[in-house]
Z-matrix of the N, CA and C atoms (Angstrom, degrees):
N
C 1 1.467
C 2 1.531 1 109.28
N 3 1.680 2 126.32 1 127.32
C 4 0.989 3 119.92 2 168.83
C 5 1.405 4 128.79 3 -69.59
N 6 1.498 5 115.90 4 156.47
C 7 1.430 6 89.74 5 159.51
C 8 1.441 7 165.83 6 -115.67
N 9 1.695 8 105.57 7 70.09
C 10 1.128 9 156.07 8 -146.89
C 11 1.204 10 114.48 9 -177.33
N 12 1.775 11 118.04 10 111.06
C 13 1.212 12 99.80 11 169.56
C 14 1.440 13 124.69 12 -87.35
N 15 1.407 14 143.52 13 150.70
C 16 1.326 15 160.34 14 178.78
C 17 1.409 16 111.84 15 -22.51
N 18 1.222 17 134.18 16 -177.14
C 19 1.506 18 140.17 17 141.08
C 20 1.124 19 114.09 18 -81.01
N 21 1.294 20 136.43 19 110.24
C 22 2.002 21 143.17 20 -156.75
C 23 2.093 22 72.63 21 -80.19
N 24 1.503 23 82.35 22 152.65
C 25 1.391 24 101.18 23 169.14
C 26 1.602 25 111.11 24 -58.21
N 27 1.803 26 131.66 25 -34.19
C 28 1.214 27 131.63 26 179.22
C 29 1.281 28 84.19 27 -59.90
N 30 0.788 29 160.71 28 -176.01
C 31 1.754 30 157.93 29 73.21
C 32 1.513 31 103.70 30 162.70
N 33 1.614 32 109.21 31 -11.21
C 34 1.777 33 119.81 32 173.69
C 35 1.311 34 113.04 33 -55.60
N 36 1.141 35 129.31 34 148.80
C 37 1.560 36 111.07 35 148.53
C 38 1.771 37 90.71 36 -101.83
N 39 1.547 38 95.23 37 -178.37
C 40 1.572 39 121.53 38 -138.50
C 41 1.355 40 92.86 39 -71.67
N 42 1.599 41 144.23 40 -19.37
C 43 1.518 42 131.13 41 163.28
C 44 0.948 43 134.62 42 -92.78
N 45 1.669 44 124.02 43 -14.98
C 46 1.080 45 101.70 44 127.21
C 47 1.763 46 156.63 45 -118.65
N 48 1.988 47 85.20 46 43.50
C 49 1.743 48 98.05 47 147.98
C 50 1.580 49 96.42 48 -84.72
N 51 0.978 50 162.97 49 54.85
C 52 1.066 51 147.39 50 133.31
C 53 1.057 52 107.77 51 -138.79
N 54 1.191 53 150.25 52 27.83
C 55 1.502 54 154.32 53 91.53
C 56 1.930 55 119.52 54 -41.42
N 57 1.456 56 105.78 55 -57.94
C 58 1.326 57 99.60 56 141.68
C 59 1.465 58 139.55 57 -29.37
N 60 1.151 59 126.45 58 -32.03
C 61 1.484 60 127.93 59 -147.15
C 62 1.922 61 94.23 60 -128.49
N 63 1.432 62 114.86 61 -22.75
C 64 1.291 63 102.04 62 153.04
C 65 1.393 64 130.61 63 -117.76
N 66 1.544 65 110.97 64 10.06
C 67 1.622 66 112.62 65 -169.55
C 68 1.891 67 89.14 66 -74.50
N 69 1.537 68 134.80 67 -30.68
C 70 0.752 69 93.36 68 -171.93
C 71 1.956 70 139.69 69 -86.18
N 72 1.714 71 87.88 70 -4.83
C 73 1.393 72 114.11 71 165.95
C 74 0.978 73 123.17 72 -34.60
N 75 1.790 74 118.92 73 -73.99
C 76 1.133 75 136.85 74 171.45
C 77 1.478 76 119.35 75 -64.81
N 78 1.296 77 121.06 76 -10.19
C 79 1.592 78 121.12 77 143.07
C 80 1.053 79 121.97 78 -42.32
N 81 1.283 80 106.67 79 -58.31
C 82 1.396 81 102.48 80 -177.99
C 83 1.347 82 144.56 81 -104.53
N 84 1.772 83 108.53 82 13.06
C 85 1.451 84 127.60 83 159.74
C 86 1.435 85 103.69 84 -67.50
N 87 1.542 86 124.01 85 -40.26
C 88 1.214 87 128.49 86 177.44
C 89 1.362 88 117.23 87 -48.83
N 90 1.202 89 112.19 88 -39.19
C 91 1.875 90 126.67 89 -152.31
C 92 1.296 91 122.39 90 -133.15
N 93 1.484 92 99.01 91 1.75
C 94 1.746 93 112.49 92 177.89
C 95 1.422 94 109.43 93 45.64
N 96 1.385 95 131.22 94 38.36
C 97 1.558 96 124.02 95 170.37
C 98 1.316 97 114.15 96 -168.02
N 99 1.076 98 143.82 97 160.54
C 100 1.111 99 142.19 98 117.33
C 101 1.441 100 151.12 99 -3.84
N 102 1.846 101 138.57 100 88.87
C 103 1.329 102 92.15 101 171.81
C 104 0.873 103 139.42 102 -78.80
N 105 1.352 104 118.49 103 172.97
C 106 1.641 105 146.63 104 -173.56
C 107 1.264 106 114.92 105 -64.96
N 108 1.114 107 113.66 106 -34.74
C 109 1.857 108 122.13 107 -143.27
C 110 1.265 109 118.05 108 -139.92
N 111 1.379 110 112.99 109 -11.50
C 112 1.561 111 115.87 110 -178.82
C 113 1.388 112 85.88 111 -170.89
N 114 1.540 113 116.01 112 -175.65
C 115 1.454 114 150.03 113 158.66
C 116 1.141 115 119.19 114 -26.79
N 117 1.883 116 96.06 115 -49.62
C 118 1.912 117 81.11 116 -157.02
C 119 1.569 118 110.78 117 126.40
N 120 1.463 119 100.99 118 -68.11
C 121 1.766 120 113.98 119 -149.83
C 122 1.669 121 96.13 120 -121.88
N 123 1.652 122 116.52 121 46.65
C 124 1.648 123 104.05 122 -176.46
C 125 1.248 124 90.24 123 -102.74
N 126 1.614 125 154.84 124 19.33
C 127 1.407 126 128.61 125 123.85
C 128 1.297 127 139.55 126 -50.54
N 129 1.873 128 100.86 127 -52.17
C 130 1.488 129 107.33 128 148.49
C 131 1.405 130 133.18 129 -37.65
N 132 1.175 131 114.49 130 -40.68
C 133 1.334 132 120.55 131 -156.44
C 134 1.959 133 88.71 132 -80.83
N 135 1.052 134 104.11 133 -31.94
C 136 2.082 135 99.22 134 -176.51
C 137 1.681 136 100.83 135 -87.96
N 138 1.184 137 107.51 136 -22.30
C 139 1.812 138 107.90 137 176.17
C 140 1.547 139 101.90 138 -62.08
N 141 1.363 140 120.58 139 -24.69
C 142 1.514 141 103.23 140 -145.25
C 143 1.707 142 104.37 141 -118.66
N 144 2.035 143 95.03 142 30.37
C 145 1.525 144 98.62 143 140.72
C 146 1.225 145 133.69 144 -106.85
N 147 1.447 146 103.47 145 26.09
C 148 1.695 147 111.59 146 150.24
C 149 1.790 148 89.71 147 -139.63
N 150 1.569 149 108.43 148 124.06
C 151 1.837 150 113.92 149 -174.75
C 152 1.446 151 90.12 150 -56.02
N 153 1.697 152 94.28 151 -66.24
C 154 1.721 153 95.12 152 -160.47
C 155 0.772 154 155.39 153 -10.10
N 156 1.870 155 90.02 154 -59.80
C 157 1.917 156 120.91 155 -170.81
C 158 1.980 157 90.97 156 -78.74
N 159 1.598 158 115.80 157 -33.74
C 160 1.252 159 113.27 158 -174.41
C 161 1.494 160 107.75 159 -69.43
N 162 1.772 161 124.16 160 -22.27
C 163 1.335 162 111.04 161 -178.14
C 164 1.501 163 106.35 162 -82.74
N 165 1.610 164 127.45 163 -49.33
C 166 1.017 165 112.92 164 141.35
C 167 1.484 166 154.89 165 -20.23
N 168 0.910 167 123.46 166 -49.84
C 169 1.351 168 111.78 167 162.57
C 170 1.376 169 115.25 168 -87.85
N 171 1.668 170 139.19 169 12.75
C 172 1.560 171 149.87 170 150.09
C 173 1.817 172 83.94 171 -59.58
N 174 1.588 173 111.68 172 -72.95
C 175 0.910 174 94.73 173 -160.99
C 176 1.526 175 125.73 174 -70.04
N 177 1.085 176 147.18 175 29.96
C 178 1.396 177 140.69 176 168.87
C 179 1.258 178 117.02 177 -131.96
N 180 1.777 179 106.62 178 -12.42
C 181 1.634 180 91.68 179 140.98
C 182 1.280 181 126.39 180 -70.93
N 183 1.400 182 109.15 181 -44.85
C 184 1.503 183 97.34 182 171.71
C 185 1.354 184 146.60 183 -46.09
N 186 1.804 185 98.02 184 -41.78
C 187 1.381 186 100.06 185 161.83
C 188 1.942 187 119.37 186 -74.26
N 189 0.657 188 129.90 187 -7.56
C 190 1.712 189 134.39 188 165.79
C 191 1.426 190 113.18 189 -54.95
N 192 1.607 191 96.53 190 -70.71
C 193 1.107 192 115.52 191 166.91
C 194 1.687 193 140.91 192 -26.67
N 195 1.148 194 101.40 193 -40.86
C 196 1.365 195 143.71 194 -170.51
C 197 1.291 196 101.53 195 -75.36
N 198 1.190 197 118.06 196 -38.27
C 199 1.606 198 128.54 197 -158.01
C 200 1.851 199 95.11 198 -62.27
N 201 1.384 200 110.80 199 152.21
C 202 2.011 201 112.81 200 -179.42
C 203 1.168 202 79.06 201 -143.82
N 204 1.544 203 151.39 202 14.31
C 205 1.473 204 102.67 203 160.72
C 206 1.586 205 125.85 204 -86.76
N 207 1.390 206 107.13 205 23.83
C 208 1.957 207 113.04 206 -175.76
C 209 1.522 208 77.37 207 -130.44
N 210 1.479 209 112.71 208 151.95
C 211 1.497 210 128.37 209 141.98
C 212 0.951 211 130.16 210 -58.44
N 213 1.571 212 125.45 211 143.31
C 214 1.754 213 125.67 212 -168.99
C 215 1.299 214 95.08 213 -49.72
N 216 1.603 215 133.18 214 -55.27
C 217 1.151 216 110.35 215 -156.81
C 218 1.290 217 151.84 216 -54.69
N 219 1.971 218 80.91 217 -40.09
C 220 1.504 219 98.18 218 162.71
C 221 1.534 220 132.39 219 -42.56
N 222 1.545 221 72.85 220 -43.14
C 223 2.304 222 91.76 221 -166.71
C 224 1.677 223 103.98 222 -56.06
N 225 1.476 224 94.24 223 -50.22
C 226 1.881 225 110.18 224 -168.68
C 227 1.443 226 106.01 225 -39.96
N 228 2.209 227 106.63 226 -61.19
C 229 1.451 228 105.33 227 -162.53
C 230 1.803 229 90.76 228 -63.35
N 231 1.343 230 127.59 229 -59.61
C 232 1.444 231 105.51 230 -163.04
C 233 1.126 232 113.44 231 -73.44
N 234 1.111 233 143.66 232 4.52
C 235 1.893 234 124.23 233 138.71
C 236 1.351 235 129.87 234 -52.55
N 237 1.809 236 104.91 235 -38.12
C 238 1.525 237 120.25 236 -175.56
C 239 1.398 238 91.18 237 -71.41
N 240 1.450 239 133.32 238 -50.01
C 241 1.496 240 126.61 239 -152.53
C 242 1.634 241 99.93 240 -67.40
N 243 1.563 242 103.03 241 -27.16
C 244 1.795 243 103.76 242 -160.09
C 245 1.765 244 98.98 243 -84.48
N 246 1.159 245 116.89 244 -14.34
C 247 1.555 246 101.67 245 -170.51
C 248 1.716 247 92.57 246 -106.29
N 249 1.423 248 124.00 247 -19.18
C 250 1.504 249 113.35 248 176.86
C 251 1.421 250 98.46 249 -76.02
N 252 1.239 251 135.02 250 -42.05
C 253 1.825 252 128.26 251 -176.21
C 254 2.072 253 99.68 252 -67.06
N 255 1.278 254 114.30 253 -21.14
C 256 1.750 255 107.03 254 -167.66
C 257 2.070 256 87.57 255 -82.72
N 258 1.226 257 113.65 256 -44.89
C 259 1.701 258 129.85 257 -169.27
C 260 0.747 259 117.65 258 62.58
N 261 1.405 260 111.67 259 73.71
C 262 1.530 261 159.78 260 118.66
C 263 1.469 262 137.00 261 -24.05
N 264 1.103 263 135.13 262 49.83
C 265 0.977 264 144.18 263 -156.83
C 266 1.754 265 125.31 264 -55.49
N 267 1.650 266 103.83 265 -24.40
C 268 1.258 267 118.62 266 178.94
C 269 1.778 268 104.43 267 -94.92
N 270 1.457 269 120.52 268 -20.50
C 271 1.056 270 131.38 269 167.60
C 272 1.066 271 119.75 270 -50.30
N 273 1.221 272 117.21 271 -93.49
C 274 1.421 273 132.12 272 157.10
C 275 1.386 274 131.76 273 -24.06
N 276 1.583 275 115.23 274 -40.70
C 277 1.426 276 99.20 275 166.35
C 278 1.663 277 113.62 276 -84.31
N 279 1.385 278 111.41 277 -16.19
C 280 1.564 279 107.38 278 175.78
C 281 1.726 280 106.03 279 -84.81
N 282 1.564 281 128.96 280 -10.93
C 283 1.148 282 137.75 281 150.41
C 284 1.196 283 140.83 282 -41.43
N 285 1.532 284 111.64 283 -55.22
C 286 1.286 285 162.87 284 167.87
C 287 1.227 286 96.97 285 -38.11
N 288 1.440 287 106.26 286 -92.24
C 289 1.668 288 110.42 287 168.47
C 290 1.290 289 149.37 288 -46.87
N 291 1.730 290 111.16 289 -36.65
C 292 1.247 291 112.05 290 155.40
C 293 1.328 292 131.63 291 -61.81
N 294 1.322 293 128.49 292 -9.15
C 295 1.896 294 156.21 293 -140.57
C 296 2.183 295 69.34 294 -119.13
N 297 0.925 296 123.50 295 -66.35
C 298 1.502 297 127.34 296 -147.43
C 299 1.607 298 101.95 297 -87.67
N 300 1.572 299 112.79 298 -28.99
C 301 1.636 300 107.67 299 152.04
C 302 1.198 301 120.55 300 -93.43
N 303 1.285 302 145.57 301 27.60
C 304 1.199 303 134.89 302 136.23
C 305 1.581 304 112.16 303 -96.80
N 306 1.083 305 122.86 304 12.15
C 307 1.624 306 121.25 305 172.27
C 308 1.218 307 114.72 306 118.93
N 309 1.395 308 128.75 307 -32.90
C 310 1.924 309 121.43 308 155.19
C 311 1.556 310 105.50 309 -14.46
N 312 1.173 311 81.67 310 147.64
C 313 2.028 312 116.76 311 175.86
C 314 0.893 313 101.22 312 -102.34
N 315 1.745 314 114.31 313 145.85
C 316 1.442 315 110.02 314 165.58
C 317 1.535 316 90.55 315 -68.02
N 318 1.140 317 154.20 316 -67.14
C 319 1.574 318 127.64 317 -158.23
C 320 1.430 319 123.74 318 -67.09
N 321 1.469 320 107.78 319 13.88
C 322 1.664 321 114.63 320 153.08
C 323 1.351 322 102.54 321 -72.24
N 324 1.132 323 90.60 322 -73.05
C 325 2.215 324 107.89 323 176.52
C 326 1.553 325 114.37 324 -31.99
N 327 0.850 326 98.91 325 -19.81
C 328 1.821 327 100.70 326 -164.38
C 329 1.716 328 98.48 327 -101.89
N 330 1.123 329 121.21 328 -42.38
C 331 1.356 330 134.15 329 -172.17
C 332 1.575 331 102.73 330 -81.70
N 333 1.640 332 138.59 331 -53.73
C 334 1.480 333 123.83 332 170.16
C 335 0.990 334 132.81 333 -10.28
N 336 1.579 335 138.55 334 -52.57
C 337 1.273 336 157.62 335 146.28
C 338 1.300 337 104.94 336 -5.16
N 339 1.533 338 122.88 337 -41.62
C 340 1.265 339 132.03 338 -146.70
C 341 1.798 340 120.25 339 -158.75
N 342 1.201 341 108.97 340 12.99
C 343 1.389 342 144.45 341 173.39
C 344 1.682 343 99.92 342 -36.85
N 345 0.993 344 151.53 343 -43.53
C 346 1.222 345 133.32 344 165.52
C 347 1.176 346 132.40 345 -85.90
N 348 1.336 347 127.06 346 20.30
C 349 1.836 348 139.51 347 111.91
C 350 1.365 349 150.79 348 -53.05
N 351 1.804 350 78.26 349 -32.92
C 352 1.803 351 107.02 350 -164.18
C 353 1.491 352 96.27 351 -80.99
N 354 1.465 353 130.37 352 152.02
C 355 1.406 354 162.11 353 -160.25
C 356 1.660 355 91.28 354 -105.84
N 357 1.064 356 117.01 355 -31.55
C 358 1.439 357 117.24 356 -168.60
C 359 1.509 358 123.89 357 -94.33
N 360 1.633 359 102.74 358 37.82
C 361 1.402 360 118.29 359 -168.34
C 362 1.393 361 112.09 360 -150.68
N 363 1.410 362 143.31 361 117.67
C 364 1.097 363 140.40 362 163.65
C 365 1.283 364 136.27 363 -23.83
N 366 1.003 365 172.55 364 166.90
C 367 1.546 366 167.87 365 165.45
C 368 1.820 367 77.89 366 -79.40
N 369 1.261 368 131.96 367 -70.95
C 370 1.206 369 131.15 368 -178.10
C 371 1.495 370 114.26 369 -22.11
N 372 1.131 371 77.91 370 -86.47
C 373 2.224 372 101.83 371 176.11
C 374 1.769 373 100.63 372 -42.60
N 375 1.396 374 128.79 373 -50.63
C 376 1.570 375 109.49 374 179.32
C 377 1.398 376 108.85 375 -83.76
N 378 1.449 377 143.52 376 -1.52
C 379 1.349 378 124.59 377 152.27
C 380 1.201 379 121.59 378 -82.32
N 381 1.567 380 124.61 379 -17.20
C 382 1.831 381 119.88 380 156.80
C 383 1.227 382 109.86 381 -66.85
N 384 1.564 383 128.26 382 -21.82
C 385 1.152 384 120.96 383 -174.21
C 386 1.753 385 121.70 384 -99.22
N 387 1.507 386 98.78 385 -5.50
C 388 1.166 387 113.32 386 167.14
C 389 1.758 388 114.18 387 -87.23
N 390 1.041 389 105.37 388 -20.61
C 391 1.800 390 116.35 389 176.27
C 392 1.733 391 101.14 390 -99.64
N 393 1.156 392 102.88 391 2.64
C 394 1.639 393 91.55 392 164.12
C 395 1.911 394 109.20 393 -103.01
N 396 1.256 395 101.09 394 -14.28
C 397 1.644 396 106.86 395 174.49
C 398 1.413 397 111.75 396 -81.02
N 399 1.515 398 118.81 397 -62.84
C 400 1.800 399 115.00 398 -174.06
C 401 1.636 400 86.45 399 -143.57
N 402 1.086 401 125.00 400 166.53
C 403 1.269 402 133.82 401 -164.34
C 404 2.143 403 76.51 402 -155.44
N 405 1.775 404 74.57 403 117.63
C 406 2.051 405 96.87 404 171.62
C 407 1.528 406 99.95 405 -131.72
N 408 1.391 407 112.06 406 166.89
C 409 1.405 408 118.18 407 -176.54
C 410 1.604 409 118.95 408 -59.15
N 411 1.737 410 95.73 409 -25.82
C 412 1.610 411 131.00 410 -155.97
C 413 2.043 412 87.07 411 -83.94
N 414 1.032 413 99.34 412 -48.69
C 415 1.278 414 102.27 413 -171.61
C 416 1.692 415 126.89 414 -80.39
N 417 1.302 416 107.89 415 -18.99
C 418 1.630 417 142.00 416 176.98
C 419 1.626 418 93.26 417 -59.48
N 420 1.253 419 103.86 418 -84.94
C 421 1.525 420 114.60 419 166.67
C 422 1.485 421 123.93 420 -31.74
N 423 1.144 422 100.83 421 -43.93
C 424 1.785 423 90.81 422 173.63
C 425 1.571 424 109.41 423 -97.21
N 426 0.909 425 141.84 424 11.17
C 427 1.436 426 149.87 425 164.09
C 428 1.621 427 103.25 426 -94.34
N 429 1.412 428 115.87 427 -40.90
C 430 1.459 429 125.79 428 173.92
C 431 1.633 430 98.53 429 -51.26
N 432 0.840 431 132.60 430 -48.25
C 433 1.385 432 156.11 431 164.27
C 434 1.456 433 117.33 432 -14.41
N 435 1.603 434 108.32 433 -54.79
C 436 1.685 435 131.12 434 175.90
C 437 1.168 436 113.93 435 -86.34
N 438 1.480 437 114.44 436 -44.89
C 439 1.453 438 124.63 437 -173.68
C 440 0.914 439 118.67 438 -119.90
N 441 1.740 440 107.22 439 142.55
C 442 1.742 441 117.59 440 166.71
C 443 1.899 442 94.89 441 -72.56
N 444 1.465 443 95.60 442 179.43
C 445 1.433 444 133.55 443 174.62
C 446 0.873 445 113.69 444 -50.45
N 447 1.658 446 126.06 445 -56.95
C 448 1.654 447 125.09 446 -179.71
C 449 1.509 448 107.37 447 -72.72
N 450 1.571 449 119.42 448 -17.25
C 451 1.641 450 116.62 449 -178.37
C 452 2.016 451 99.86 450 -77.85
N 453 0.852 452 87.50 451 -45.32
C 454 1.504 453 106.15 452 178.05
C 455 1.180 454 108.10 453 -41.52
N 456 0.876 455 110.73 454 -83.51
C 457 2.024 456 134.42 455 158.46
C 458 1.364 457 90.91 456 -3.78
N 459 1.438 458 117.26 457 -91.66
C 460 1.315 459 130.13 458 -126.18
C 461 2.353 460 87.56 459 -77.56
N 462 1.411 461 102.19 460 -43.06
C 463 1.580 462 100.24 461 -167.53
C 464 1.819 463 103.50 462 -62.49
N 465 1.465 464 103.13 463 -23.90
C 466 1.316 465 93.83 464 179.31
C 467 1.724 466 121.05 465 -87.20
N 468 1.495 467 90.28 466 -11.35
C 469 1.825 468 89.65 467 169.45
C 470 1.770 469 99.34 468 -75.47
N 471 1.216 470 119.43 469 -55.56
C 472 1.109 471 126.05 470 165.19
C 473 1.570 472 117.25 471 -0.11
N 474 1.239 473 104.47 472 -77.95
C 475 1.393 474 126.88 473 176.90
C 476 1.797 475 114.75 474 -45.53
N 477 1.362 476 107.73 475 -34.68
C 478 1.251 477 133.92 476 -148.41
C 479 1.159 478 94.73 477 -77.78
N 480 1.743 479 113.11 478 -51.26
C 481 1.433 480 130.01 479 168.59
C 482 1.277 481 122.34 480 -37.42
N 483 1.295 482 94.07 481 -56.92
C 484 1.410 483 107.89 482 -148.84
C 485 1.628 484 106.44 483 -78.70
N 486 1.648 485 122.10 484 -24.40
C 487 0.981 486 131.18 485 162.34
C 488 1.895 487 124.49 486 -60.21
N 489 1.256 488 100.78 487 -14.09
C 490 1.522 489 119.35 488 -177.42
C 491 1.472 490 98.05 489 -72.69
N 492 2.054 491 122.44 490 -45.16
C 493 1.049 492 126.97 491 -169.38
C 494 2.065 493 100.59 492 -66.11
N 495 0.998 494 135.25 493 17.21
C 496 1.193 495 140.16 494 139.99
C 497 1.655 496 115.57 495 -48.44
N 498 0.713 497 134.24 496 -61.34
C 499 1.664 498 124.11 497 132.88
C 500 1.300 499 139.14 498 25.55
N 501 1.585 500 86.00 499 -81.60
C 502 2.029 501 95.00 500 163.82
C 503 1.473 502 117.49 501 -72.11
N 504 1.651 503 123.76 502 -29.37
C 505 1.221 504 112.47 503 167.52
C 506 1.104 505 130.87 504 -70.69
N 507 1.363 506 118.48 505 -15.11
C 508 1.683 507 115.43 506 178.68
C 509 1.404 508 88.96 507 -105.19
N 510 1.174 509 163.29 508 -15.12
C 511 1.607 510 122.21 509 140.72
C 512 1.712 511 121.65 510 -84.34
N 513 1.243 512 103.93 511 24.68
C 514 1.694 513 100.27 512 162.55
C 515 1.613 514 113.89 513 85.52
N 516 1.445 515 125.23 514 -4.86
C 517 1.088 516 104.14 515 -162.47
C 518 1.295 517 134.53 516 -67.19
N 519 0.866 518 144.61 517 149.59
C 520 1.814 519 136.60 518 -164.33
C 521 1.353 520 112.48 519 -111.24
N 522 1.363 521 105.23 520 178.99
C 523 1.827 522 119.08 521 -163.34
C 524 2.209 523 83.58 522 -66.14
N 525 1.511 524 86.37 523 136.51
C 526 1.666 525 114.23 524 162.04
C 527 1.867 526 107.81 525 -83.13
N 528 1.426 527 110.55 526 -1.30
C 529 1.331 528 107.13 527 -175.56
C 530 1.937 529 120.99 528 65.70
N 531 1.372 530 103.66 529 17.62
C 532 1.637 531 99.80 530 170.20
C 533 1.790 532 103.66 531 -55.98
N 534 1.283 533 111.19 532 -39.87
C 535 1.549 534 103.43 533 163.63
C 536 1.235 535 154.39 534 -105.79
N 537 1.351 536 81.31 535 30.09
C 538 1.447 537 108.98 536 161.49
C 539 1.569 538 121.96 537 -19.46
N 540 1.201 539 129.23 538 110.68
C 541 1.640 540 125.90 539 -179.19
C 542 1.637 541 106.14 540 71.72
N 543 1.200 542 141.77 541 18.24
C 544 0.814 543 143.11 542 -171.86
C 545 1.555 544 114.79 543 -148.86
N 546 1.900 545 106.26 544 154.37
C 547 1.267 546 93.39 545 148.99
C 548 1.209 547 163.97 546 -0.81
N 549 1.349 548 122.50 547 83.94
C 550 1.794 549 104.52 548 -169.50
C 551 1.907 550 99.33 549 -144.82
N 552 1.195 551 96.38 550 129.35
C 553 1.444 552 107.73 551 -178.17
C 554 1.526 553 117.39 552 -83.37
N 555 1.591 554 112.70 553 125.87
C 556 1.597 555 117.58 554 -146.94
C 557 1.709 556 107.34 555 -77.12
N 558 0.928 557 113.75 556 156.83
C 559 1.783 558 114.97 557 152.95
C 560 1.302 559 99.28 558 -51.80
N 561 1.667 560 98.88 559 139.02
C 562 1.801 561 117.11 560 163.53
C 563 1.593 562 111.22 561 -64.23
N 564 1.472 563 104.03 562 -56.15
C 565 1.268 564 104.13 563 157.51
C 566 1.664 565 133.63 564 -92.39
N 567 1.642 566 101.18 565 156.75
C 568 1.583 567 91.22 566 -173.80
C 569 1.779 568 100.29 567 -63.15
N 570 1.353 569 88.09 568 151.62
C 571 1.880 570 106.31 569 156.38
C 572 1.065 571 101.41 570 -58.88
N 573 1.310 572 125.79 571 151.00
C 574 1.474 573 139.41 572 147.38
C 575 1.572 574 114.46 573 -74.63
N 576 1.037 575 123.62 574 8.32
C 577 1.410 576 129.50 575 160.13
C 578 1.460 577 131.79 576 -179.01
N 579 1.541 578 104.92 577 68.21
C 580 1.353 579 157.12 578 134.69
C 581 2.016 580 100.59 579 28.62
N 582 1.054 581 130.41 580 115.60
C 583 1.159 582 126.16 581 171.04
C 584 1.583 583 101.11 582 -103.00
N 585 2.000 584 97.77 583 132.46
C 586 1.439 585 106.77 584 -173.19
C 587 1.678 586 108.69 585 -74.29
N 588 1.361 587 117.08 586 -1.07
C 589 1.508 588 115.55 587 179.69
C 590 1.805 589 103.02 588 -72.07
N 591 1.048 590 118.76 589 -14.99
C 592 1.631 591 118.60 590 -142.41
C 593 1.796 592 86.27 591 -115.68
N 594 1.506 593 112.34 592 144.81
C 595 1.204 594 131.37 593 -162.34
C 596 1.452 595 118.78 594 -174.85
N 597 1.233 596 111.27 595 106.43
C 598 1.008 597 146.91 596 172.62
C 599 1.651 598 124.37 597 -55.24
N 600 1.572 599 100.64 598 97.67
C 601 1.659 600 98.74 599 174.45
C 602 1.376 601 122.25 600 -91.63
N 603 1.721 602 119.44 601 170.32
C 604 1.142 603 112.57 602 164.44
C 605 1.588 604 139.99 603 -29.48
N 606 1.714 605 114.24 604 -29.61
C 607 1.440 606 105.40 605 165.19
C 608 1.442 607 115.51 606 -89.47
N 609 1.265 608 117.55 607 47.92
C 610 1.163 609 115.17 608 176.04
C 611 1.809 610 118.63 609 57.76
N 612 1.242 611 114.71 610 -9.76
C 613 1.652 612 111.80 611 -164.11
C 614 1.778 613 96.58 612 -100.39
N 615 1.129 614 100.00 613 126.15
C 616 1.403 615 107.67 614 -176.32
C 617 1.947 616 118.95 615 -70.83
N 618 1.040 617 129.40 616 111.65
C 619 1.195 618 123.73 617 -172.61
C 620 1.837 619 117.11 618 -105.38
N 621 1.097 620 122.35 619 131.18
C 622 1.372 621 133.48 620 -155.88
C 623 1.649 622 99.48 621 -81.78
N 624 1.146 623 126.19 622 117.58
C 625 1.569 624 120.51 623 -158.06
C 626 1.675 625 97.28 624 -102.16
């Protein structure tokens, strides 16, 4: 439960009930499922007591999103890495899943945490994922390395995004259950308000019971 409740669809005006009426669609082209546990769209639903800033920021995920000069994969792990380092709880499990419907392993998922050990990561893929942790001059250069300018561009809007989802952690919102029974890679830091479904195993990767 956040803390704040949403704008109830009675109380919408008519854009965003129709933000309502497709945020949860495109949930789930993203994530191939259903959630489990809620809606789906209870960030939206607290964005959209100011429309504006909520049509606005529709639109600049979208345009991010949009971006093809990086591969999904890339984009996925450094979105997942950027909302597990913010600890994000609704992130990450809606992360989780999209990372695991575009073709992630659970022993991709399980290993992120710790991706610059793991065998199961590109030299590529762990220097985007090392510029999704701290970005140094030392490190610019060797990321310069993988990527042109427009890749650059687009992973650092990326980032840009994903730092916005700071948001859902300071009103609390919790896992929607896209990973439900599955795989789901934990916040670095704890949530400030901890869902009792979520449990933490020995590899550190939090799995949605």
């Amino acid at each position: 439960m956040a803390r704040i409740e949403g704008v109830s669809k009675s109380q919408a005006g008519p854009l965003v009930k129709l933000v309502y009426r497709f945020g949860p669609r495109a949930m789930k082209k993203m994530t191939g499922r259903d959630p489990q546990t809620g809606n789906g769209i209870e960030p939206i639903q607290i964005w959209a007591y100011q429309p504006k800033m909520m049509v606005g920021m529709g639109r600049f995920n979208w345009a991010v999103r949009k971006g093809k000069a990086v591969d999904e994969r890339i984009k996925n792990l450094v979105e997942l890495k950027g909302a597990q380092m913010i600890g994000c709880e609704y992130c990450v499990d809606l992360g989780s899943q999209i990372c695991r419907n575009s073709g992630l392993s659970d022993s991709e998922l399980l290993a992120l945490p710790r991706y610059q050990s793991s065998d199961l990561f590109t030299d590529r893929e762990k220097a985007a994922l090392d510029y999704a942790v701290a970005v140094t001059d030392e490190l610019f250069t060797r990321v310069r390395s993988h990527f042109d300018e427009r890749q650059l561009v687009e992973i650092t809007a990326l980032l840009a995004l994903v730092n916005l989802d700071r948001f859902n952690a300071a009103f609390g919102v919790g896992s929607a259950g896209f990973s439900d029974g599955m795989v789901c890679v934990p916040p670095d830091r704890p949530d400030p308000a901890p869902s009792a479904a979520r449990v933490t195993g020995p590899d550190e990767t939090a799995v949605v019971s």
